[in-house]
C-alpha positions as CSV (number, residue, x, y, z in Angstrom):
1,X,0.0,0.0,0.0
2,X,1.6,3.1,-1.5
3,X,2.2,5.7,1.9
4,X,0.8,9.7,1.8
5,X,3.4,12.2,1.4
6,X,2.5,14.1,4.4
7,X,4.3,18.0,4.4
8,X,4.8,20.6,7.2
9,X,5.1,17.5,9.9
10,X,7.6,18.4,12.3
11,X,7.8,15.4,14.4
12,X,6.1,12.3,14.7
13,X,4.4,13.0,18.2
14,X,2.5,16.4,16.2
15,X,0.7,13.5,15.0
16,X,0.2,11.8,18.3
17,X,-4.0,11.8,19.3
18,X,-4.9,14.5,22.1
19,X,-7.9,14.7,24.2
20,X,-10.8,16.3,22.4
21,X,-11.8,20.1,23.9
22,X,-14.7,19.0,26.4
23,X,-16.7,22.4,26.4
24,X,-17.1,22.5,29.5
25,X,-17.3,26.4,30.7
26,X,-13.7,26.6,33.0
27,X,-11.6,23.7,34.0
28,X,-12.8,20.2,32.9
29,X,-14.2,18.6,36.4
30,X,-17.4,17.0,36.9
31,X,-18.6,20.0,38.9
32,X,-18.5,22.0,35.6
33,X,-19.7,19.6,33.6
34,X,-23.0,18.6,36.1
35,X,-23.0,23.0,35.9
36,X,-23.1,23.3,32.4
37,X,-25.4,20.6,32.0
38,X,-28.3,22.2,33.9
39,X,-27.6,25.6,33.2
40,X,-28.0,24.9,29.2
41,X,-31.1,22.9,29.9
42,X,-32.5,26.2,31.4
43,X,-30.8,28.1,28.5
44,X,-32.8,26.1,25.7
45,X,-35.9,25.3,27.5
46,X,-38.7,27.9,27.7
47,X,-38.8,30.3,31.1
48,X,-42.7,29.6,31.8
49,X,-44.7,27.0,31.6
50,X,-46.1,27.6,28.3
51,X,-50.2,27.9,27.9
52,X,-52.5,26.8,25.3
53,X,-55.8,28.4,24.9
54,X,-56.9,24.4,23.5
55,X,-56.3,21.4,23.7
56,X,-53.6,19.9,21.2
57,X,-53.7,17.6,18.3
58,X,-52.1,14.2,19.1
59,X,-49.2,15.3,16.7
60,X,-48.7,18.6,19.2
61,X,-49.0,16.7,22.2
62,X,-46.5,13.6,20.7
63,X,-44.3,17.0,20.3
64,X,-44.5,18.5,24.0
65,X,-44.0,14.5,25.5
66,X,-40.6,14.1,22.9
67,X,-39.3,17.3,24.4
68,X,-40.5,16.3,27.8
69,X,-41.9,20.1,28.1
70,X,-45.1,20.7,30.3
71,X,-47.7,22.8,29.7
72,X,-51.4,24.4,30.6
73,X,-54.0,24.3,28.8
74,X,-56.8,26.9,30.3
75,X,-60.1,25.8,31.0
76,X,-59.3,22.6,29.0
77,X,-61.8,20.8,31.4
78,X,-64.8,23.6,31.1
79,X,-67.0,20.9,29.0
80,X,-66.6,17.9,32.0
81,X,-69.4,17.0,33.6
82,X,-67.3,17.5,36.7
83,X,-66.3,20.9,36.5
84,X,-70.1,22.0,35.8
85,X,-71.8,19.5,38.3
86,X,-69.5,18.8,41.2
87,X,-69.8,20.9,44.5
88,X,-69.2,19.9,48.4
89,X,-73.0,18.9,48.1
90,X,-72.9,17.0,45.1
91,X,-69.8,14.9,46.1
92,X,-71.4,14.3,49.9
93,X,-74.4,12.9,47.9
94,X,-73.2,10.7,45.2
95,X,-70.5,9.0,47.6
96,X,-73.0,8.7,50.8
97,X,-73.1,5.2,51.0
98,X,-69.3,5.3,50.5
99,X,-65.7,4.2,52.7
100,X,-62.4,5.9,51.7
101,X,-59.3,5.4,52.2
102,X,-57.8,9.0,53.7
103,X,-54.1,9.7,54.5
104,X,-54.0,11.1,58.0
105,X,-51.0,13.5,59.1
106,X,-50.9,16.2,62.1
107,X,-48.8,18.8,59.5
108,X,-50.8,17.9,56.0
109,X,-46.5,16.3,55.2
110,X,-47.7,13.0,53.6
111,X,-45.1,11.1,51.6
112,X,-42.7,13.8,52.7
113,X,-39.5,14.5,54.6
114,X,-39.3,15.3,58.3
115,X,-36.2,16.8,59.9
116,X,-35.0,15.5,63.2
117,X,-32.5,17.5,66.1
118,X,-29.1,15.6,66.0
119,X,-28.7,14.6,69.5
120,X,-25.5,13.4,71.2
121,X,-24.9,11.3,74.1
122,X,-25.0,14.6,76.3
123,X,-28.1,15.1,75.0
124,X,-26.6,18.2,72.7
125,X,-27.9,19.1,69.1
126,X,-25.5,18.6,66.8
127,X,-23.8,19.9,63.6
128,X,-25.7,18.3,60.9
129,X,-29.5,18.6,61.5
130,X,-30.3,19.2,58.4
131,X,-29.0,15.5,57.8
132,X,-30.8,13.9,60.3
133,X,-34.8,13.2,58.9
134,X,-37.1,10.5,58.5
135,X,-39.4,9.9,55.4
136,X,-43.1,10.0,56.8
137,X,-45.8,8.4,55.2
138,X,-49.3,9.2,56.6
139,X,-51.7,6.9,58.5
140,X,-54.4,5.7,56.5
141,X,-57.9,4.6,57.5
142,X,-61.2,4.1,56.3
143,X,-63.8,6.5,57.1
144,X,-67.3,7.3,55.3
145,X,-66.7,9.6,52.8
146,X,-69.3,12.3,53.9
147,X,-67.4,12.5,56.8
148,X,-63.8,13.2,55.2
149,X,-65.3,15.7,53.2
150,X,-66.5,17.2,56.1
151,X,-63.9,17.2,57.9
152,X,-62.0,18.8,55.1
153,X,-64.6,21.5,54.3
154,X,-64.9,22.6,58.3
155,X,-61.3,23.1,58.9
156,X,-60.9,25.1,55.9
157,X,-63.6,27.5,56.4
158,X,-62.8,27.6,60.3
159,X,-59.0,28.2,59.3
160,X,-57.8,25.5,62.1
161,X,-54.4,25.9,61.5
162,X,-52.3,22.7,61.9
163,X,-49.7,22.6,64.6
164,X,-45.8,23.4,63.8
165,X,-43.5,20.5,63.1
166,X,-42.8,18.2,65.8
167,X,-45.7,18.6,68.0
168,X,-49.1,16.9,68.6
169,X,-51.7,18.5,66.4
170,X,-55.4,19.6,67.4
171,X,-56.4,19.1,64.0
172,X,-55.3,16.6,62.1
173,X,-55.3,16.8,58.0
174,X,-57.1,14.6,55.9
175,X,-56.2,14.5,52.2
176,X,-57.7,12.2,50.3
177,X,-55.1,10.8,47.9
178,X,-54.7,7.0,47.0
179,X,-52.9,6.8,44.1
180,X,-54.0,3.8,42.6
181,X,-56.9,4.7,40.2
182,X,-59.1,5.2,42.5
183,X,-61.4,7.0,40.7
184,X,-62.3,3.5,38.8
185,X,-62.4,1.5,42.0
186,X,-63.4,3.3,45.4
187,X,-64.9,6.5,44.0
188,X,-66.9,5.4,40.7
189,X,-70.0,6.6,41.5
190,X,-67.7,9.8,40.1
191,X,-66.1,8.2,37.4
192,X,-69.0,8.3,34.8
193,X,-68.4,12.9,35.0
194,X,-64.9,12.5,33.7
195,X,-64.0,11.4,30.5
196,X,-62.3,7.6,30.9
197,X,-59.5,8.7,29.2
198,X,-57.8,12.2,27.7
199,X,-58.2,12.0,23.5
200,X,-54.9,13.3,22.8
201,X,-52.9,11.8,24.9
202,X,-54.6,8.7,24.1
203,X,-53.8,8.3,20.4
204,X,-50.4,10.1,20.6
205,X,-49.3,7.4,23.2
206,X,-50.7,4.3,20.8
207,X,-53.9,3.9,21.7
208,X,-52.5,3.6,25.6
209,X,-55.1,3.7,28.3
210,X,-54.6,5.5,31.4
211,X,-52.4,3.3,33.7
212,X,-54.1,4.9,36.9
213,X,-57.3,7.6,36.9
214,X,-56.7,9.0,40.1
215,X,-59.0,11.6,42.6
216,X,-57.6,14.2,45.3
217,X,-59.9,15.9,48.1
218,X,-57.8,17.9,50.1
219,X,-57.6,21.4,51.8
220,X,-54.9,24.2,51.6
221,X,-53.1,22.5,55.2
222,X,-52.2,19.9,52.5
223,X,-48.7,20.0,50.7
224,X,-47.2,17.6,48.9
225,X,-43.4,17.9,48.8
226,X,-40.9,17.9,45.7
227,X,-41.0,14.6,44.0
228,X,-41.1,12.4,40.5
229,X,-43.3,10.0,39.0
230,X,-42.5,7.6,35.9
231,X,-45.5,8.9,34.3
232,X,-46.8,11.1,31.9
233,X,-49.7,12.7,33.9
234,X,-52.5,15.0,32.4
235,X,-53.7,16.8,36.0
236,X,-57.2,18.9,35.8
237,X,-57.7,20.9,38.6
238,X,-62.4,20.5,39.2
239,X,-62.1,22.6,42.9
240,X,-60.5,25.3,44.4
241,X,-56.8,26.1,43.0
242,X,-53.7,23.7,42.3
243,X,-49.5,25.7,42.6
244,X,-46.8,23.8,40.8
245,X,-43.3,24.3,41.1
246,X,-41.7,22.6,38.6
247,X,-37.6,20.7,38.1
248,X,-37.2,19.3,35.3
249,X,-35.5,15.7,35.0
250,X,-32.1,17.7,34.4
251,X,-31.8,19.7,38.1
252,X,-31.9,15.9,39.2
253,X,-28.3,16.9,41.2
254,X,-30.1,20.1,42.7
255,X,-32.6,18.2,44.3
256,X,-30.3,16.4,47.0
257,X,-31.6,13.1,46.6
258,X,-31.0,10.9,50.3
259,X,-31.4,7.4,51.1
260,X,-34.2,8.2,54.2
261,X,-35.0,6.0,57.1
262,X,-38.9,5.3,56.2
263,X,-41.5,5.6,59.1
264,X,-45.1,6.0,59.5
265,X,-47.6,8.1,61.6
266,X,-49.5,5.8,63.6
267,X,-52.3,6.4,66.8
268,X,-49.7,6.4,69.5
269,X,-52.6,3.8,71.7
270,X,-51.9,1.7,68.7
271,X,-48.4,0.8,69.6
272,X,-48.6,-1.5,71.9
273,X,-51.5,-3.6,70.9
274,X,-52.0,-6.2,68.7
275,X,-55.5,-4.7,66.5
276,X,-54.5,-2.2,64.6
277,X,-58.3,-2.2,63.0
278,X,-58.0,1.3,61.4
279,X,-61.7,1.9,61.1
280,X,-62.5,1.9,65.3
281,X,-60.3,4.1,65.7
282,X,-62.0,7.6,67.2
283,X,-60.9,11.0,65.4
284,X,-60.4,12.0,68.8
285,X,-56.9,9.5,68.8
286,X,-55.5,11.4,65.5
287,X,-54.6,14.4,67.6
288,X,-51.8,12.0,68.7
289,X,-49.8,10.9,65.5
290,X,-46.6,9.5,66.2
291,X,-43.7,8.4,64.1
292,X,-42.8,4.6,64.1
293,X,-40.2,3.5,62.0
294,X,-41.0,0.9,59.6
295,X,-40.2,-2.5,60.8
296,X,-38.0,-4.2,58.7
297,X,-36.1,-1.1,58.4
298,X,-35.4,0.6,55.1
299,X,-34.7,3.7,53.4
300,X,-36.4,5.9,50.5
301,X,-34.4,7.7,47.9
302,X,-36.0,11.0,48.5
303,X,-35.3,14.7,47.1
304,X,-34.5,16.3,50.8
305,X,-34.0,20.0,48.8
306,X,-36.9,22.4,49.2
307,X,-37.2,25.0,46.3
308,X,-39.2,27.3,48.4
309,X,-36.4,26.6,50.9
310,X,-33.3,27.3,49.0
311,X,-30.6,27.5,51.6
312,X,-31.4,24.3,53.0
313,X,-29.7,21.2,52.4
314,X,-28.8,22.6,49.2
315,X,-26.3,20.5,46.8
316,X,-23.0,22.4,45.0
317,X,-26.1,22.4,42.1
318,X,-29.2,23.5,43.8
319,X,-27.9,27.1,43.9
320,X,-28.4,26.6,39.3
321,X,-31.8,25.5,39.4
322,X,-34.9,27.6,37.9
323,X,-37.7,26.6,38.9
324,X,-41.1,27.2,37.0
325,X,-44.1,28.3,38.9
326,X,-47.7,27.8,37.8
327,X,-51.0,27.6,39.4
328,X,-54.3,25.7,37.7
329,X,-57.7,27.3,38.3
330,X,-60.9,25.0,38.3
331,X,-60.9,23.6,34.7
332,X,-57.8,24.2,33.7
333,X,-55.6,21.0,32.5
334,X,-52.0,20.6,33.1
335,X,-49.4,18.0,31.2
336,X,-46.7,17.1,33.7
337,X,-43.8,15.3,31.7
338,X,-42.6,11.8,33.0
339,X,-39.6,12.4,35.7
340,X,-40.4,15.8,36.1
341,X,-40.2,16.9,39.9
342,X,-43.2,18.9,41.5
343,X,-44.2,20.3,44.7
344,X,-47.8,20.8,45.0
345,X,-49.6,23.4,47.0
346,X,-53.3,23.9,47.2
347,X,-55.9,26.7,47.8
348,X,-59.8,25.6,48.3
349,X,-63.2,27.1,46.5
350,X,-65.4,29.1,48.8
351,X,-67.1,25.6,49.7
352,X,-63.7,24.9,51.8
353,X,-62.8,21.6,49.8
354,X,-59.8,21.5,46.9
355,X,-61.0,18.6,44.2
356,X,-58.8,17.5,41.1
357,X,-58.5,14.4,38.9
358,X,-55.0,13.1,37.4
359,X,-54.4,10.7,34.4
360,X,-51.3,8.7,34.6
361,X,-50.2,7.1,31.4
362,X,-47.1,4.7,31.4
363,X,-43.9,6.4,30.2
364,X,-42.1,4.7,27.5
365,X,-38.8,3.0,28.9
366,X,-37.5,2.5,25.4
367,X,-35.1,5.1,23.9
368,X,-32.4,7.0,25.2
369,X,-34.8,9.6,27.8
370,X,-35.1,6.9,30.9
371,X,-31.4,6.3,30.6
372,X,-30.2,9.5,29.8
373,X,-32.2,11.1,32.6
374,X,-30.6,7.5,35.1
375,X,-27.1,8.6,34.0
376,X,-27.9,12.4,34.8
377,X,-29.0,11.4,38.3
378,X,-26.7,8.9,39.0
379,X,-23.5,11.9,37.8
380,X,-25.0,13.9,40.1
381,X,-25.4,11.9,43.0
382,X,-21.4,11.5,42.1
383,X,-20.7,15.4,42.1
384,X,-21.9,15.6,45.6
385,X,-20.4,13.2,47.5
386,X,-21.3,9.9,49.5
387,X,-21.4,12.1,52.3
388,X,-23.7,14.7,50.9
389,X,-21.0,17.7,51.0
């Protein structure tokens, strides 16, 4: 084979291979590149959550789920059946003869992250409270329906607050939230005022049929902290007044994800006896929710960074994050991309009660998105440290 006449080489090692420019803003270190990573997200990705003024095509939607972008679309829901018929009323009657399953919690914090003091052997707080927490899920009972709603509706309009962190409540929060299509099973005397499944999303995502159709009763006490679902989930707000704040799957290292001891608010009479029959339990003995740690023990991977929080527990990243803020009013619909993080607040209609529906479709696992967004999280996790830092 006949060799290239090669001219201007000075040496041999000219020719010799050399690392390929990274562009990475400053030196090349994973801090940068994690940095540049989220900060060009933000950079190409709109500011706002954008609105629609309609619903889109299945082609517009297939668009916005490719891009993994949310958005509102106002008043999407104004035709439903639900969002011209349901009231405090109308829900008390059609689910009379109904049980539900409520989540119970002195602070509304279900499914959330509670900080504990640090406490040394001489009984002395320590440096790293902010590391010390448990992750709480509520206790759940059954209760007639009427009743929850009541409940609900009362300390709402009486403004009860609930206590501070830490201490025994004298109102206890009721949120109705099962998460495991509910509205099909245990609250389908409603079902028949929603549509069984959202058009668009339907024939964009192959004919798919909702994985879960969820419902959520609930009043502004409730808040549900900064997590992700492996869903795409079309949420329409019926009641009252739903407030986002939205991370996309790319602040993943902002979030300071934590392995967290798991426990669970219990009755504290329930302890120490053997019948934990949730549904003889008198509302009186809520007022006394304790935290038991879950027996085998176990930990939750958990976001422990508050957005509305920012100082605390914050990662080298958090201090890059943008998040994007946007509230649904009754009607409106809102697509929440698959891995997206939220934190969800609430305000209530003038009845006291806040009332929405969710869709959650499976996300598709194929392509490069679920582990694209894995590697993201898992080079974050990295940047930080095993021990947090």
């Amino acid at each position: 084979m006949e060799k290239d006449i090669v001219i201007g080489l000075k040496s041999p090692e000219a020719a010799l291979t050399r690392p390929a420019p990274t562009g990475i803003e400053g030196p090349d270190t994973l801090h940068n590149a994690v940095r540049d990573l989220i900060t060009t997200h933000h950079s190409l990705n709109p500011p706002a959550v954008p609105i629609l003024s309609a619903e889109p095509s299945p082609l517009e939607f297939l668009r916005f789920v490719h891009r993994n972008t949310p958005f509102v679309v106002r008043n999407g829901a104004r035709d439903w059946p639900a969002h011209k018929k349901w009231s405090a009323a109308y829900l008390a009657d059609a689910m009379r003869d109904h049980r539900v399953n409520v989540a119970i919690t002195p602070h509304g914090n279900a499914d959330s992250v509670i900080r504990l003091p640090s406490v040394d052997n001489n009984n002395t707080t320590g440096p790293d409270d902010n590391q010390t927490m448990l992750f709480i899920k509520p206790y759940e009972t059954s209760l007639p329906f009427p009743s929850v709603l009541s409940h609900i509706a009362t300390q709402e309009l009486q403004q009860t607050p609930p206590s501070p962190s830490h201490s025994p409540s004298p109102s206890p929060i009721l949120y109705a939230q099962t998460q495991n299509d509910n509205l099909r099973t245990e609250y389908s005397p409603l079902f028949a005022d929603i549509p069984p499944n959202i058009p668009f999303a339907r024939i964009a995502l192959g004919n798919a049929a909702p994985d879960a159709v969820n419902f959520w009763l609930g009043n502004s006490h409730s808040t549900t902290a900064l997590h992700k679902d492996n869903y795409e989930n079309i949420y329409v707000q019926v009641l009252g007044r739903k407030h986002f704040v939205l991370l996309p799957p790319a602040a993943a290292p902002c979030v300071a994800e934590r392995g967290v001891l798991a426990a669970t608010y219990r009755p504290r009479h329930q302890l120490d006896t053997e019948d934990a029959d949730a549904t003889t339990v008198a509302a009186a003995s809520w007022t006394d929710l304790v935290a038991q740690i879950d027996t085998p023990e176990s930990y939750t991977p958990f976001a422990t960074w508050d957005p509305d929080a920012p100082a605390v527990n914050a990662t080298p990243y958090s201090a890059y994050a943008q998040p994007l803020r946007v509230s649904l009013d009754a009607g409106d619909m809102l697509y929440l991309p698959a891995l997206w993080y939220h934190k969800v607040a609430q305000s209530c209609s003038d009845e006291g009660i806040c009332c929405a529906v969710n869709y959650w479709y499976d996300m598709d696992f194929s392509g490069p998105f679920w582990s694209m967004a894995g590697f993201v999280r898992g080079v974050g996790l990295l940047g930080v440290g095993d021990d947090g830092d």
